[in-house]
N, C-alpha and C positions, 0 to 999 in steps of 0.2 A: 504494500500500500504506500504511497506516494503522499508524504506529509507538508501539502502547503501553508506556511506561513505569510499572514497577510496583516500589513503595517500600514502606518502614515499618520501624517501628522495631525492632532485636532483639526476638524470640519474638515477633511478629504475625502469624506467619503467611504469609510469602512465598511460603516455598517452596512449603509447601501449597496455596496460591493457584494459584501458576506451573504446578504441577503437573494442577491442574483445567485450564487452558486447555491445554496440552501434551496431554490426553488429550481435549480435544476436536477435536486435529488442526493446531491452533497454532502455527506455528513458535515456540518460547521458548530464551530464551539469560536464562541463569543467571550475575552475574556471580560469585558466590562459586565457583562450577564452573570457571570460567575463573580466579579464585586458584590455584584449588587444581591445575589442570596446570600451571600458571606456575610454581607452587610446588616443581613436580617437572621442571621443564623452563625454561625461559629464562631466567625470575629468579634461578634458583639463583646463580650467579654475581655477577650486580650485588648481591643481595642481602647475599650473604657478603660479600661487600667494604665493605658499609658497616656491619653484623651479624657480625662474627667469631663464626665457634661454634655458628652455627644451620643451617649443612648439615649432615647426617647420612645416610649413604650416599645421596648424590647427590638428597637432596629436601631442601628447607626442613622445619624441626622447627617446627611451629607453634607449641608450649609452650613452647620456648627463646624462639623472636622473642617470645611475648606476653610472656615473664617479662623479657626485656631492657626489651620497651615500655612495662611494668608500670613497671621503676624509673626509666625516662627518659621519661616522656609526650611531650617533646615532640620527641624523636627520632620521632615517626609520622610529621610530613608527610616527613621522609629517606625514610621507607618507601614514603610514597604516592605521591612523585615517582619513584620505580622503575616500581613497578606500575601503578598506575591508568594511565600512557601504552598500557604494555600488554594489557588490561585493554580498552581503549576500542580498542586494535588488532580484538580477538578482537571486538569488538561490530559495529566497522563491517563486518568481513568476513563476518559471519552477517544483518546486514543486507541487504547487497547480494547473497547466498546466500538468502534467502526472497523477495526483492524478484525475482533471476532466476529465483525457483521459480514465480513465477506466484501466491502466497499474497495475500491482502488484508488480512491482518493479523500484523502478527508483537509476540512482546513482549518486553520485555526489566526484568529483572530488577535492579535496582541499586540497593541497599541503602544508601550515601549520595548519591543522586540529587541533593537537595537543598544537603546541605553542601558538599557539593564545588564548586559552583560552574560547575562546566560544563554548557556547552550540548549538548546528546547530539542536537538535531534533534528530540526527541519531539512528538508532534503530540497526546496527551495523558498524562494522568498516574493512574495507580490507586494507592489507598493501602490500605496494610492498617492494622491496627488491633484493639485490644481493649483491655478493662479493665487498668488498671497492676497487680493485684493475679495479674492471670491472667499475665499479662506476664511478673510479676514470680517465678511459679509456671514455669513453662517453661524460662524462663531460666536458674533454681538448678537443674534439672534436667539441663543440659547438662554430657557429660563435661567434665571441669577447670575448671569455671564456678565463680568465688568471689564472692561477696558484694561484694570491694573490689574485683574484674575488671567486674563485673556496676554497679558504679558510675563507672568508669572510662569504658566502653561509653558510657554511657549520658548521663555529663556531654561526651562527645561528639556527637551525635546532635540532631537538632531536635527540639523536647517534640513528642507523636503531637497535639495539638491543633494547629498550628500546621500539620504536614503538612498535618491533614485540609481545612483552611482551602486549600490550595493543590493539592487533588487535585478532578480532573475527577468520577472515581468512587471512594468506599468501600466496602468489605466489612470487615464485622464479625466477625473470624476467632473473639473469643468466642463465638461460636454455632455447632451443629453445622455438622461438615462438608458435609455432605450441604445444608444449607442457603448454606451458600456456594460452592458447587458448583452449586445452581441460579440464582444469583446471577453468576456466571459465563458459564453456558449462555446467558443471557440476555442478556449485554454483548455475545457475541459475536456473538450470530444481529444481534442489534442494529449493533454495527459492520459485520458482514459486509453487512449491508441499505444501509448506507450508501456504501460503493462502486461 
């Protein structure tokens, strides 16, 4: 089974992406979906312990933790030495959950792929991508999204040139969907051929 990795940078597009291959039958794991039950399940705990204040009936309050990580930046890797262990739990077990399914391709979703450092096994890497200005439009768009959050983010993150330089295949999420959706279609029939 052929384990795609799919990245990029806030508002290029991932989900969107993730979501075309998902609907052509794809097994795909989302790591922001795997936050977000962590979120309301295992992490709560560790979390609060190192975040006083940011459980709120038994979920993590996402606006609390960012507003904590907002005035302490460098209290995040406390954060991502919580989660991303588990986090990378939820991936190997959906791995080896498409891999007994018989699948030939499965993808998986990880949004700092790159920064992080770690080795996930992937055998290749998709990027997404678009203009900074469209980027930079999507972005302001998101509920509780501020301009010094939205640079925060973003002086975190590898610049989207630098991904693209180290991604197997890009999709250009500035362009219709429908166009990158057939751009998709095509990676897969294309991997699936190579199995």
């Amino acid at each position: 089974m052929l384990r795609l990795g799919l990245t990029g940078s806030i508002a290029t597009g991932k989900s969107t992406t993730l979501k075309a291959f998902a609907d052509l039958g794809v097994p795909v794991f989302s790591s922001d979906d795997a936050v977000h039950e962590l979120y309301a399940g295992t992490a709560t705990a560790p979390v609060e312990r190192a975040f006083p204040g940011v459980v709120r009936d038994g979920v993590i309050d996402r606006a609390e933790l960012s507003r904590q990580l907002l005035a302490r930046p460098g209290r995040l890797r406390e954060l991502e030495a919580i989660v991303h262990p588990l986090v990378r739990g939820k991936l190997a077990a959906f791995l080896d959950s498409a891999r007994e399914s018989g699948a030939k391709l499965a993808v998986v979703d990880i949004p700092l792929l790159f920064e992080t450092g770690f080795d996930y096994g992937l055998d290749r890497i998709a990027v997404t991508w678009c203009d900074p200005v469209i980027q930079r439009e999507r972005a302001l768009k998101r509920p509780g999204m501020t301009v010094e959050k939205l640079e925060a983010i973003l002086a975190r993150q590898m610049p989207q040139a630098e991904k693209k330089k180290r991604a197997d295949y890009l999709f250009d999420t500035g362009r219709p969907v429908e166009a990158v959706r057939e751009e998709v279609r095509a990676l897969v029939e294309q991997l699936n051929a190579e199995q």
